[in-house]
C-alpha positions as CSV (number, residue, x, y, z in Angstrom):
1,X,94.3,100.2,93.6
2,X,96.5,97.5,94.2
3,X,94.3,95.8,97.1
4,X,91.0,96.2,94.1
5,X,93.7,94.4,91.3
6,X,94.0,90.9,93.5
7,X,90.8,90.8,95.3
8,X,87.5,91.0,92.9
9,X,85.6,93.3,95.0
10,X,86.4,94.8,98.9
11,X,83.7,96.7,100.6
12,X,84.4,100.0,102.1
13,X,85.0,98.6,105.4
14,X,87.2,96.0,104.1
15,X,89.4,98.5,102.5
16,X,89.2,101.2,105.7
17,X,90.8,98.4,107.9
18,X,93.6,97.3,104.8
19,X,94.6,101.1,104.5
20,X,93.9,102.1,107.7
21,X,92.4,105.4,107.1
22,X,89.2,107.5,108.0
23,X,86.1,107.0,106.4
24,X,86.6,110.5,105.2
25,X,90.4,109.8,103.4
26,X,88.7,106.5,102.0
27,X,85.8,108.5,100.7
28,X,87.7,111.5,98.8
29,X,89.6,108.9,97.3
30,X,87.5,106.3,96.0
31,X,85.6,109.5,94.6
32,X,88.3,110.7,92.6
33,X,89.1,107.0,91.2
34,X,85.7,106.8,90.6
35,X,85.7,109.9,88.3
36,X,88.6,109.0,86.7
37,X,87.4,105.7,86.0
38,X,89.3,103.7,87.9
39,X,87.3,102.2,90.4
40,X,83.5,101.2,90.3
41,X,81.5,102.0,93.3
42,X,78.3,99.7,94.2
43,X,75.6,101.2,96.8
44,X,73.4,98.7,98.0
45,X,71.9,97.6,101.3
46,X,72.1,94.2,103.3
47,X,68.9,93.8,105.4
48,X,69.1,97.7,106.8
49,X,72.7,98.3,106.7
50,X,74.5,100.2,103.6
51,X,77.2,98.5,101.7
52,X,79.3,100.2,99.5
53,X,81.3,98.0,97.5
54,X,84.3,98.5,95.2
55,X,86.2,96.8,91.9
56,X,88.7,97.9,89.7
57,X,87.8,98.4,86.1
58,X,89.6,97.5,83.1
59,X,91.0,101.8,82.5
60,X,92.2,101.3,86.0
61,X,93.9,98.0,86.1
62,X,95.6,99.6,82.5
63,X,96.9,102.5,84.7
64,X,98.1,101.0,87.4
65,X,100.3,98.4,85.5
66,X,102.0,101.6,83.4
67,X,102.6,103.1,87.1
68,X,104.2,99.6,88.3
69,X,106.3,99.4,85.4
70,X,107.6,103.4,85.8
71,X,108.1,102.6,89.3
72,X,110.2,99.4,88.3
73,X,112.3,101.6,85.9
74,X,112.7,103.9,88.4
75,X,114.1,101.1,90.9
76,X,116.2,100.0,88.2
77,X,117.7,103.1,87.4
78,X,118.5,103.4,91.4
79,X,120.4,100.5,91.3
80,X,122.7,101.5,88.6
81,X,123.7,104.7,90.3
């Protein structure tokens, strides 16, 4: 989420290498973003090769600054201990 929230669109390849997963970790996730609305997925083809593109929507770019901001509290809350 946080590689689609800075860059406006990273192909599936482009986001296999970043992560470095399988194609199979990559694909069970970017399914369950996409059904949760997160992330939209773009098939297409360039000349005879597939390309499967991805971009954060606006629900997910919501969710992921509410997780950044509990994960800050939680860092803050660390430090005060």
């Amino acid at each position: 989420m946080s590689a689609l929230a800075v860059n406006d669109v990273l192909s599936f390849n482009d986001l296999k290498k970043l992560l470095e997963i399988t194609d199979g970790n990559l694909s069970v996730h970017a399914r369950r973003l996409e059904d949760t609305g997160y992330v939209k997925c773009t098939k297409s083809f360039v000349g005879r090769q597939p390309r499967t593109e991805f971009r954060i929507t606006s629900p997910g770019r919501r969710a992921l600054e509410i997780y950044l901001q509990q994960m800050e509290s939680v860092i803050q809350a660390s430090r005060k201990s």
